[in-house]
C-alpha positions in Angstrom: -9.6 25.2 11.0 -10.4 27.0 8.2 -11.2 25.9 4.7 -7.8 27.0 3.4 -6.2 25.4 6.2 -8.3 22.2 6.1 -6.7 22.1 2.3 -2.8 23.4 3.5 -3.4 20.2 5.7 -4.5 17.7 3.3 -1.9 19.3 1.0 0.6 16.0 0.6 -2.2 13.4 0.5 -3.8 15.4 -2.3 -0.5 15.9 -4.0 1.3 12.5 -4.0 -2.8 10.7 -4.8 -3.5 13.2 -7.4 0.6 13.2 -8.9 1.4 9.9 -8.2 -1.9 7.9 -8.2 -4.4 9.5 -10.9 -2.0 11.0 -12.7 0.5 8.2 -13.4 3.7 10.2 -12.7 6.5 8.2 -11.4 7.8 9.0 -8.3 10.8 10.7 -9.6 8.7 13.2 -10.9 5.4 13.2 -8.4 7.3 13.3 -5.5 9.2 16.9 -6.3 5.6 18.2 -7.7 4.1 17.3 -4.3 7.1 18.4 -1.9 6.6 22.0 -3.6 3.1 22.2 -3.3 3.0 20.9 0.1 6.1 23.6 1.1 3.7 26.5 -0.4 0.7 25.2 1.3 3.4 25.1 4.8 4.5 28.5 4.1 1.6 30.7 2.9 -1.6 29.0 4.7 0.3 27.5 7.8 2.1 30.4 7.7 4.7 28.0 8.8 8.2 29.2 10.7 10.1 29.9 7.1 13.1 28.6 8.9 11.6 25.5 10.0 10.6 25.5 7.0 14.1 25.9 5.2 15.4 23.3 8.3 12.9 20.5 7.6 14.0 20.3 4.1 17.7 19.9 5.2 16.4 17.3 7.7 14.5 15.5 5.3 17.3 15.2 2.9 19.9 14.2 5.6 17.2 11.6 7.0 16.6 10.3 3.6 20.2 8.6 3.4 19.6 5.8 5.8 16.6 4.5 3.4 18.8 5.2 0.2 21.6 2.4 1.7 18.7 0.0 2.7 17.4 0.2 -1.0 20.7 0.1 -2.3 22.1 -2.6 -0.3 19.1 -5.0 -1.4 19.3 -4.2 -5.2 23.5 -5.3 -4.9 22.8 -8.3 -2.9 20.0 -8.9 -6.1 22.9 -8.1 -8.9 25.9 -9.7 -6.7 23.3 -13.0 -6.8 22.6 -12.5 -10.7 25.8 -12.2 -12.0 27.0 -14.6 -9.9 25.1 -17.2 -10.7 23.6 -18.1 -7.1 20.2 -16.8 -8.5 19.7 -19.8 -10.6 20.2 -22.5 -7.5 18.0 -20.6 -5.6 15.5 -21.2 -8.3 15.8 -24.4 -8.6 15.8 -24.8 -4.4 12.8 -23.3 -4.4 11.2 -25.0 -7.7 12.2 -28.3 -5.1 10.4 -26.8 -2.4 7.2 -26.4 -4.5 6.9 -25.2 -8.1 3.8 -23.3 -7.2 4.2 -19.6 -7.4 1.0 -19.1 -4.9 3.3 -21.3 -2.2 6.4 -19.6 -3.0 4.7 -16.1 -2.7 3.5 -17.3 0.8 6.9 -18.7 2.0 9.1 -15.6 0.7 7.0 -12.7 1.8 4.3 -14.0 4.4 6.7 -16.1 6.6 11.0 -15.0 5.5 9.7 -11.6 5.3 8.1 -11.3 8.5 11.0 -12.9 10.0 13.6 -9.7 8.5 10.8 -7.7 9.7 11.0 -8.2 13.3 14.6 -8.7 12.8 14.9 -5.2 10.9 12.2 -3.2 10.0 13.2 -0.2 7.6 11.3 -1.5 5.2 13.8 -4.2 4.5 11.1 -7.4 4.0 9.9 -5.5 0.7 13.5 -4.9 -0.5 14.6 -8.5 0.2 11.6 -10.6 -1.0 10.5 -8.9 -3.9 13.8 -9.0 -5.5 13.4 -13.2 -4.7 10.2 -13.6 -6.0 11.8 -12.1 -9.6 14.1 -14.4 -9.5 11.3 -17.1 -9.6 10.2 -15.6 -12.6 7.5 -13.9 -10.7 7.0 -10.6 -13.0 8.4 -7.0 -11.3 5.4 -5.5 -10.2 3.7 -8.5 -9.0 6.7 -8.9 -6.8 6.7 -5.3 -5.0 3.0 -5.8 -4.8 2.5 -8.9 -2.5 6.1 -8.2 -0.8 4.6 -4.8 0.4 1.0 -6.3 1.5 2.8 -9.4 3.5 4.8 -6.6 4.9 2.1 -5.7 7.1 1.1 -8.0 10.3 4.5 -8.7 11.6 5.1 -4.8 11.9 3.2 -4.9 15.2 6.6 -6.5 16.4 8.8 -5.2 13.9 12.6 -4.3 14.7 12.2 -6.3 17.9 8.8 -4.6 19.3 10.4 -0.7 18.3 6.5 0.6 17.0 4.6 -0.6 20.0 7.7 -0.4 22.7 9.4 2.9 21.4 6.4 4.6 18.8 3.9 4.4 21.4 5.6 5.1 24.5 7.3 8.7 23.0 3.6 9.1 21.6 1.6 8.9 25.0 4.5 12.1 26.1 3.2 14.8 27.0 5.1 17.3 29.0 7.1 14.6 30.2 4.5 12.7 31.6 2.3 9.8 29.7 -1.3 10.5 29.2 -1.6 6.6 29.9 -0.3 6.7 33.3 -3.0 5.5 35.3 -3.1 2.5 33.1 0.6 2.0 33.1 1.2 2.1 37.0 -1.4 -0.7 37.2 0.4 -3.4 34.5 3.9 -1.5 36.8 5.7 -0.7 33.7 4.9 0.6 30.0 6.4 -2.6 28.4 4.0 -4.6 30.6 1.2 -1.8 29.3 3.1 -1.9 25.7 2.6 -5.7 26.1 -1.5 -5.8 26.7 -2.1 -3.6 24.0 0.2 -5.6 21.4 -2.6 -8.8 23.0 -5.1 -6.7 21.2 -3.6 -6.0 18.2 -2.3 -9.6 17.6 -5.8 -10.9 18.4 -7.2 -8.9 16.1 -5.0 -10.2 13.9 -5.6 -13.5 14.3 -8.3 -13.2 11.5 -7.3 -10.2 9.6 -3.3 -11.4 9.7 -4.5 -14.9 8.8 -6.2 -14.2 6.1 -3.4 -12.4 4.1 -1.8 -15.2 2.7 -5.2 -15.6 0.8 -5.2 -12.4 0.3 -1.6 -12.1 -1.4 -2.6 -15.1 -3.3 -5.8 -13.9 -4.6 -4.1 -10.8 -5.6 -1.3 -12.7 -7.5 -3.7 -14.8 -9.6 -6.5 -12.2 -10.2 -4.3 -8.9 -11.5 -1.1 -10.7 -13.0 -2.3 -14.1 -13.6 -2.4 -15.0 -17.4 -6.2 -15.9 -17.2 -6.9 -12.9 -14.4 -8.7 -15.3 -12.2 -9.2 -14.8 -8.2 -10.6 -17.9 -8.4 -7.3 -19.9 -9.2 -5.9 -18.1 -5.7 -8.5 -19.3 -4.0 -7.4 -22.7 -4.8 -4.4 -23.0 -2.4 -7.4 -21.6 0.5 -6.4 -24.6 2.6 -2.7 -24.2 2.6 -2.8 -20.3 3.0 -4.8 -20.1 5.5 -2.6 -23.0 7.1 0.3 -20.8 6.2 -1.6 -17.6 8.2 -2.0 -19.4 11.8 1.2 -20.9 11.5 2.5 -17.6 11.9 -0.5 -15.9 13.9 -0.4 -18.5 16.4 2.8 -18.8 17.5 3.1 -14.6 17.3 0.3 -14.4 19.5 1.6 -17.0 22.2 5.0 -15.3 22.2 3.4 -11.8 22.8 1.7 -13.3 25.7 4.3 -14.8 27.2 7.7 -12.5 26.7 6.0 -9.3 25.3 6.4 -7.6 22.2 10.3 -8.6 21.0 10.3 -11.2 19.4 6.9 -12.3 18.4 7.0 -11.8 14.8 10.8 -13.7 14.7 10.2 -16.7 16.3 6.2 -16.8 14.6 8.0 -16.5 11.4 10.5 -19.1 12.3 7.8 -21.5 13.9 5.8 -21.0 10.8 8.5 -21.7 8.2 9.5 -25.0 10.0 5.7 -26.2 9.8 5.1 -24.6 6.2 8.1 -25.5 4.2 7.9 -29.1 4.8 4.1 -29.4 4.0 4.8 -27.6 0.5 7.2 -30.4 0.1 4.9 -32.8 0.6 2.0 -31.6 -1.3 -0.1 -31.4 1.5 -3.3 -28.9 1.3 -2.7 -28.4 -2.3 -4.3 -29.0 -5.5 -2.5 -31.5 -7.8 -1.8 -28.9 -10.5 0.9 -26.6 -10.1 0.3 -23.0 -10.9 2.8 -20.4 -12.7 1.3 -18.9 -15.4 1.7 -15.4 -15.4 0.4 -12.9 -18.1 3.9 -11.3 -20.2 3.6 -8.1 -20.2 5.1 -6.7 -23.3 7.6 -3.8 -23.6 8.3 -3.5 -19.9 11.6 -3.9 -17.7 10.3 -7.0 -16.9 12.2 -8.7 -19.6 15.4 -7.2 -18.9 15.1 -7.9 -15.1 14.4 -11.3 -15.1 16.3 -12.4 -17.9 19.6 -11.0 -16.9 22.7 -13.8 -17.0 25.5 -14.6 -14.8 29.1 -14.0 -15.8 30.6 -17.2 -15.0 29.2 -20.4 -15.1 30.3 -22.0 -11.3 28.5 -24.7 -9.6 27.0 -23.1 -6.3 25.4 -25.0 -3.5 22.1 -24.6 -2.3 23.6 -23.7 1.3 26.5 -21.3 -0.6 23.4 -19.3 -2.5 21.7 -19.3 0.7 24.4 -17.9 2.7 23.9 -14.2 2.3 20.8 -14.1 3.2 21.5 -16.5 6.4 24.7 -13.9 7.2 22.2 -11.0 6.6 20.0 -12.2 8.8 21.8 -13.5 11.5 23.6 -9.8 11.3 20.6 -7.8 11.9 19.2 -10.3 14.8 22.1 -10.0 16.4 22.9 -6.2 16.2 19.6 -5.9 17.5 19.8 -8.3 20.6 23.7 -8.4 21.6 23.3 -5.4 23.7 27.3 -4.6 23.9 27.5 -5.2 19.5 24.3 -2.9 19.1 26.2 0.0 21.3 29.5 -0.4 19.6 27.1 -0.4 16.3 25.4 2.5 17.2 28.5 4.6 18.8 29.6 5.3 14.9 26.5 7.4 14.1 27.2 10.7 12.8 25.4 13.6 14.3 25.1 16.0 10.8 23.6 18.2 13.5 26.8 19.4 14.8 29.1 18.2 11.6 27.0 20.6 9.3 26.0 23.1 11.9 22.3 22.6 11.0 21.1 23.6 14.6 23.7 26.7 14.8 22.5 27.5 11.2 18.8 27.2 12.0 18.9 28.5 15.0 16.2 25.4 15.7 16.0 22.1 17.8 16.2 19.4 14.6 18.2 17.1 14.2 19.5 14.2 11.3 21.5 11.5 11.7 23.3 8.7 10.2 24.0 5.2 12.4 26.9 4.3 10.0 26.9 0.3 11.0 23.8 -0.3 12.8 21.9 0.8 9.6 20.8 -2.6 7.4 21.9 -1.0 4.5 25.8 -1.5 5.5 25.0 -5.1 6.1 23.9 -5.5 3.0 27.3 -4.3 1.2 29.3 -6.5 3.8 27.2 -9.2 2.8 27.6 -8.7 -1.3 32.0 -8.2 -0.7 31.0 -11.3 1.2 29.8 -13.0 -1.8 32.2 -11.7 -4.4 34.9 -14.6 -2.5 32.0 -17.4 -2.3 31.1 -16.7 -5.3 34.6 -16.5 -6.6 33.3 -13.8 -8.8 35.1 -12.6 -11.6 36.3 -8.9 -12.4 33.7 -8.4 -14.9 31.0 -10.0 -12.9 31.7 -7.5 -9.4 31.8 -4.5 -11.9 28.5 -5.2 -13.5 26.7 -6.1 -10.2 28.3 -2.7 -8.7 27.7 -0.3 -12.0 24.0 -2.1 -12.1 23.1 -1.1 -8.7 24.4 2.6 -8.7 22.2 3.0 -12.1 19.1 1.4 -11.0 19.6 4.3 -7.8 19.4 7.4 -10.0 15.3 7.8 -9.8 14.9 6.5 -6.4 17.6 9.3 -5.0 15.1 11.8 -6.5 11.9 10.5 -5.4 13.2 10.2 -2.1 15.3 13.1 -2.2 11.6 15.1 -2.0 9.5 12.8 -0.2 11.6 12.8 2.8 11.6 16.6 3.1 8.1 16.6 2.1 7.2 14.9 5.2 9.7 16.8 7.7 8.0 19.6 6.3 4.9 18.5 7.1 6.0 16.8 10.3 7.4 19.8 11.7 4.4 22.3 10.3 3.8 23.1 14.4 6.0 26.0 14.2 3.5 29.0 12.5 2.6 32.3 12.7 -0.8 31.3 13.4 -1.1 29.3 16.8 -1.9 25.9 15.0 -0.8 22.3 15.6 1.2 20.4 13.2 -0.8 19.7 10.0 -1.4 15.9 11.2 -2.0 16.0 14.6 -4.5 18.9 13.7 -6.0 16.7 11.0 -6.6 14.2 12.9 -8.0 16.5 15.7 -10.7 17.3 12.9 -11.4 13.9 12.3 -12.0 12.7 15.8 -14.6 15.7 16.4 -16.4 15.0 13.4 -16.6 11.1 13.7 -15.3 10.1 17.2 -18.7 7.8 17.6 -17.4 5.5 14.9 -13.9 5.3 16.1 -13.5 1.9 16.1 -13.4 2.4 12.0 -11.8 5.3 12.0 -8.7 4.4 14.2 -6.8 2.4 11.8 -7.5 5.0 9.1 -5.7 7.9 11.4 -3.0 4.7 11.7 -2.6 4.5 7.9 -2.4 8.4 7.3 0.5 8.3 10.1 2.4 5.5 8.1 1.4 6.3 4.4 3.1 10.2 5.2 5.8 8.7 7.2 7.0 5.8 6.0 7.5 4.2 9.3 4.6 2.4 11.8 7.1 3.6 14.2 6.5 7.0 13.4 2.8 6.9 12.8 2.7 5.6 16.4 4.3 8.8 17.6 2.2 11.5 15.9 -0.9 9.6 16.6 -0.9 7.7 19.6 -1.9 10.7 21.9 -4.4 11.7 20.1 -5.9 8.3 19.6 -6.2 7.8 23.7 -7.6 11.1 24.0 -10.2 10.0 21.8 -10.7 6.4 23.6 -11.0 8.8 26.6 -13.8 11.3 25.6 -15.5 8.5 23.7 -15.3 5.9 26.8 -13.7 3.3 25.0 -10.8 1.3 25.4 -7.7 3.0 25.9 -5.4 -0.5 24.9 -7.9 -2.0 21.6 -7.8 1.9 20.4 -4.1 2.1 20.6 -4.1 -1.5 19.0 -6.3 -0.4 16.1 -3.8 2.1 15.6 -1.0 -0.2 15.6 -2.5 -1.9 13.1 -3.4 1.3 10.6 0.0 2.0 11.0 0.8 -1.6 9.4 -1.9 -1.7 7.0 -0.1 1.7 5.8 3.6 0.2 5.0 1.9 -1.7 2.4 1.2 2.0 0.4 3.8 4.5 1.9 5.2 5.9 -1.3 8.8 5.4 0.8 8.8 1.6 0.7 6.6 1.4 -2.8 9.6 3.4 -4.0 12.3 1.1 -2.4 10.2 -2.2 -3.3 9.7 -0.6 -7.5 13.5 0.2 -7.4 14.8 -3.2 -6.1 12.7 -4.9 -8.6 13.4 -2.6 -11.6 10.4 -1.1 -11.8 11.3 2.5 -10.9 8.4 4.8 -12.3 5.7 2.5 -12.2 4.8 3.2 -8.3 1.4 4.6 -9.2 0.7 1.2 -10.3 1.5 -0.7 -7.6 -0.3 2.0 -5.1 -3.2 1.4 -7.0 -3.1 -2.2 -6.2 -2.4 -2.1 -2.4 -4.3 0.7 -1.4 -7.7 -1.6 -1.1 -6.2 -3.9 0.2 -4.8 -1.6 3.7 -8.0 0.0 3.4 -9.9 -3.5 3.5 -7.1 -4.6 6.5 -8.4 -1.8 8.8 -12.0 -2.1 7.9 -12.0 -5.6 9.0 -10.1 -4.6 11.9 -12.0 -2.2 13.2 -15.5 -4.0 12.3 -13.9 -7.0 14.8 -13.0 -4.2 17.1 -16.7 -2.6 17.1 -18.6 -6.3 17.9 -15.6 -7.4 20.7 -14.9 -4.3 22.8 -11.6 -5.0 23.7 -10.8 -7.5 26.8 -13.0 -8.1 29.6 
C-alpha cells in the first residue's frame, strides 16, 4: 500500500480516537465527523465503488435499528423499574446480599452479565447491568465502565457459541471451501474444530478471565472511589478472585465437555450459586464495607440516580426481580427451542427487497430486521409486562415511556453514523484500484511487518475487528482467515492463533464505540463516551497483552 492508502485505511481509527477520544466530542457529534472523513478517505484514496459507497451507507443505517431497540429496550426496563418503584427493593435485595459496592460490581456484571451474554449477546450485558449498578447508587460512568470490561470473557461463548461456532467458521471461507480443512476433517466436523480452539481460548482465560473481577474492582476504587485508591480494590483480592474461577472453571469444563453453547450460561449460573451465598456470609471479605464514591458535581449523575417512583406500592423481592427472570428466560429460550427461534426468526423483514436496496444499487448488500428474535422486543414485552405487576399508574407508564424516547435522541445519531461508517469501511473491497477491503488489507500489513511476534499481535488484529465492528462475531469473520494464514507462514498454531483472536475480539467489546454508546445512553451519560473509552482502552489492551504473553511461553496444546 501506499502512504495515502496506509492513511485511507487507518482513516476511522484515526477519526473516532482523535474525535471521540482526544478531542472529547460526544459521540453524537464524533461519530458524523468521523463517518465523513472515513467516506472521503473510501471514495477519493480507495477509490472505492461510489455506489457501494452510496449502498453501505443505506446498509449501515438499516443495520443500525436492531442495536437502537436493544438500547432502548434496556433504558425502558430502567424507567418502567424507577417509576415504578421496583428499583428501590432491588436495592435493598442487593444491600441484603452485601452492602459492598466492590461485591455487587462482581455479582451484577462479572457473573448476571455473563450469563445474558451467552444467553444474548448484542451487547445486552452492558445495557442491563450498568443501568443496575445505578440503581445501587453506583455513579453513571462508573457503571458503563466496569459493565463493559466484565463484558469481555464470556463473549468466547456469547449468544450460545455464535463468535467461535458461526464468526469463525464463515471466516476460514474461502471460495467455498475452509482454509482449515485439513484440521477440521481430523476433529470430523468444524464444531468439534470450533470446540478445541474455544479449549484454548478458555485456558487462556483461566488467568486473564480470572483476574477481571480484580481488575473491575481495582478500577472501581482507584478512578471513582472518593479517596482514588487501587489499594482499597485490592482488598476484596480473595473474594474476586474467588468470584473469577467460579466462573472460569466451570466455563472451561462445559467447553470440554458439550462444546462451545453454553459454557458461559451455565459458568455464570454455577458461579452465581457459589458467589452469592458466600457474599452473604461474609466470607473472603474484609469486615468494613465499602461504598464511598467521589460526587461528582454538575453531572447527570444526580438526576439519574435520584429519580422517584410515582406511586408508593409494596413490591416483592421476587415481583422486582421478575423482569429480568422473564427477560432472561426469553432470550435462553429463543435461542435453544429450535421450533420458537424459527417462528421468531420467520418475522424478519428483508429491507432488501421492501426498499429495493439491491434493485437500486444494483449490488449484493443486504439489511435486515428479525422483528421478534431481536432482544430489544423482549425488552418492551417485558416493561408492558411490568406496567400490570407493577400496577403502574397512568402518570407513572407515561413518564417511564417519554423518558426513554428522550434519553434516545443522541444515541440515534451517534449510531446513526457509526453504523454506516463501518459498512463503509466493511465493504471498501469494491475499488477502482484492485485493493482488499481496508481491514483485511490492514491487517495484511501488519502481519508482514510483525508476523514473528504474532503471538502479541493476534489479539490486537482481534480488537481492531471488534472496536470497528461492534460485534466479536464480526471481528471473527474479517479476521479469522487472515489470522490462520499467518499461523500458517509463521509455523504456529493454527487453533491458539484463532483463540488469541477470539479473545482480541472480546477484549475489544469492552471499547467499541457501539456498546460504549449503548452502555453511556442506558446510564444517562450520553456524551461522555470519550470518557469512558479512556478508561477501558488499557484495560483490553492489558487483556490481550497478557494473553498473548501466556500464549508466547505455552505454544498451544501438545
Amino acid at each position: 500500500m501506499t502512504f495515502l492508502q496506509t492513511i485511507a485505511s487507518l482513516s476511522p481509527i484515526i477519526a473516532v480516537l482523535l474525535f471521540l477520544v482526544l478531542l472529547r466530542m460526544p459521540a453524537s457529534k464524533a461519530m458524523p465527523i468521523s463517518a465523513v472523513v472515513t467516506a472521503l478517505a473510501a471514495f477519493f484514496i480507495w477509490n472505492m465503488d461510489g455506489t457501494i459507497l452510496g449502498a453501505s451507507v443505506v446498509e449501515g443505517l438499516l443495520a443500525a435499528i436492531t442495536p437502537l431497540t436493544i438500547i432502548f429496550g434496556a433504558v425502558f426496563l430502567l424507567n418502567t423499574l424507577k417509576f415504578s418503584g421496583a428499583m428501590d427493593t432491588i436495592r435493598a435485595g442487593f444491600t441484603n446480599i452485601n452492602g459492598d459496592a466492590r461485591v455487587q460490581v462482581i455479582i451484577i456484571c462479572w457473573l448476571f452479565g455473563s450469563f445474558i451474554e451467552g444467553s444474548a449477546g448484542f451487547g445486552t450485558p452492558a445495557a442491563i447491568g450498568a443501568p443496575l449498578l445505578v440503581l445501587l447508587g453506583v455513579p453513571p460512568v462508573a457503571a458503563a465502565v466496569v459493565a463493559l470490561i466484565a463484558d469481555s470473557t464470556s463473549v468466547s461463548f456469547g449468544a450460545i457459541g455464535l463468535p467461535v461456532l458461526f464468526g469463525m467458521e464463515q471466516g476460514l471461507m474461502e471460495g467455498g471451501q475452509s482454509m482449515a480443512a485439513a484440521q477440521i476433517a481430523q476433529f470430523g466436523d468444524f464444531a468439534s474444530y470450533a470446540q478445541y480452539i474455544a479449549m484454548h481460548m478458555i485456558t487462556i482465560d483461566l488467568i486473564t478471565g480470572s483476574l477481571l473481577p480484580l481488575v473491575i474492582v481495582c478500577v472501581l476504587t482507584g478512578f471513582f472511589g472518593k479517596n482514588k485508591s487501587f489499594k482499597e480494590g485490592l482488598g476484596v483480592w480473595k473474594f474476586a478472585l474467588f468470584a473469577g474461577f467460579a466462573f472460569t472453571i466451570p466455563a472451561w469444563l462445559i467447553n470440554y465437555v458439550a462444546g462451545p453453547e453454553f459454557p458461559s450460561v451455565i459458568g455464570a449460573l454455577v458461579g452465581m450459586a457459589l458467589v452469592i451465598p458466600v457474599a452473604k456470609k461474609g466470607f473472603l471479605l474484609p469486615k468494613q464495607v465499602w461504598h464511598d464514591f467521589a460526587h461528582q458535581e454538575g453531572t447527570e449523575q444526580d438526576k439519574t440516580t435520584e429519580v422517584r417512583s410515582e406511586q408508593k406500592l409494596e413490591i416483592s423481592q421476587v415481583a422486582a426481580w421478575s423482569p429480568y427472570l422473564i427477560m432472561a428466560a426469553l432470550l435462553v429460550l429463543s435461542r435453544v427451542v429450535a421450533p420458537l427461534k424459527s417462528w421468531l426468526v420467520s418475522f424478519n423483514i428483508d429491507f432488501t427487497n421492501f426498499f429495493g436496496m439491491d434493485l437500486l444499487f444494483g449490488t449484493g448488500l443486504k439489511a435486515g430486521f428479525a422483528t421478534l428474535y431481536a432482544p430489544g422486543i423482549f425488552f418492551v414485552v417485558v416493561c408492558v409486562i411490568g406496567f400490570f405487576l407493577f400496577k403502574m399508574n397512568n402518570t407513572a407508564i407515561k413518564n417511564s415511556v417519554s423518558t426513554s424516547c428522550k434519553s434516545m435522541v443522541p444515541t440515534i445519531i451517534s449510531l446513526g453514523a457509526s453504523v454506516p461508517m463501518v459498512k463503509i469501511f466493511l465493504n471498501s473491497g469494491h475499488n477502482g484500484a484492485g485493493l482488499e477491503s481496508m481491514p483485511v488489507a490492514l491487517a495484511n500489513s501488519l502481519a508482514g511487518s510483525l508476523g514473528s511476534i504474532w503471538e502479541w499481535m493476534a489479539p490486537v488484529v482481534g480488537i481492531f475487528g471488534a472496536f470497528l465492528s461492534g460485534s466479536a462475531t464480526f471481528s471473527n469473520m474479517m479476521f479469522s482467515g487472515l489470522q490462520y494464514s499467518v499461523a500458517d507462514s509463521a509455523g504456529l498454531n493454527h487453533a491458539l492463533i484463532l483463540g488469541l483472536q477470539g479473545i482480541g475480539a472480546n477484549a475489544g467489546n469492552m471499547m467499541c464505540v457501539m456498546n460504549v454508546v449503548a452502555a453511556a445512553t442506558v446510564v444517562g451519560m450520553a456524551g461522555r463516551e470519550s470518557e469512558i473509552i479512556r478508561k477501558t482502552m488499557p484495560v483490553a489492551l492489558g487483556y490481550a497483552m497478557v494473553a498473548g504473553t501466556i500464549a508466547f511461553f505455552w505454544g498451544g496444546f501438545a
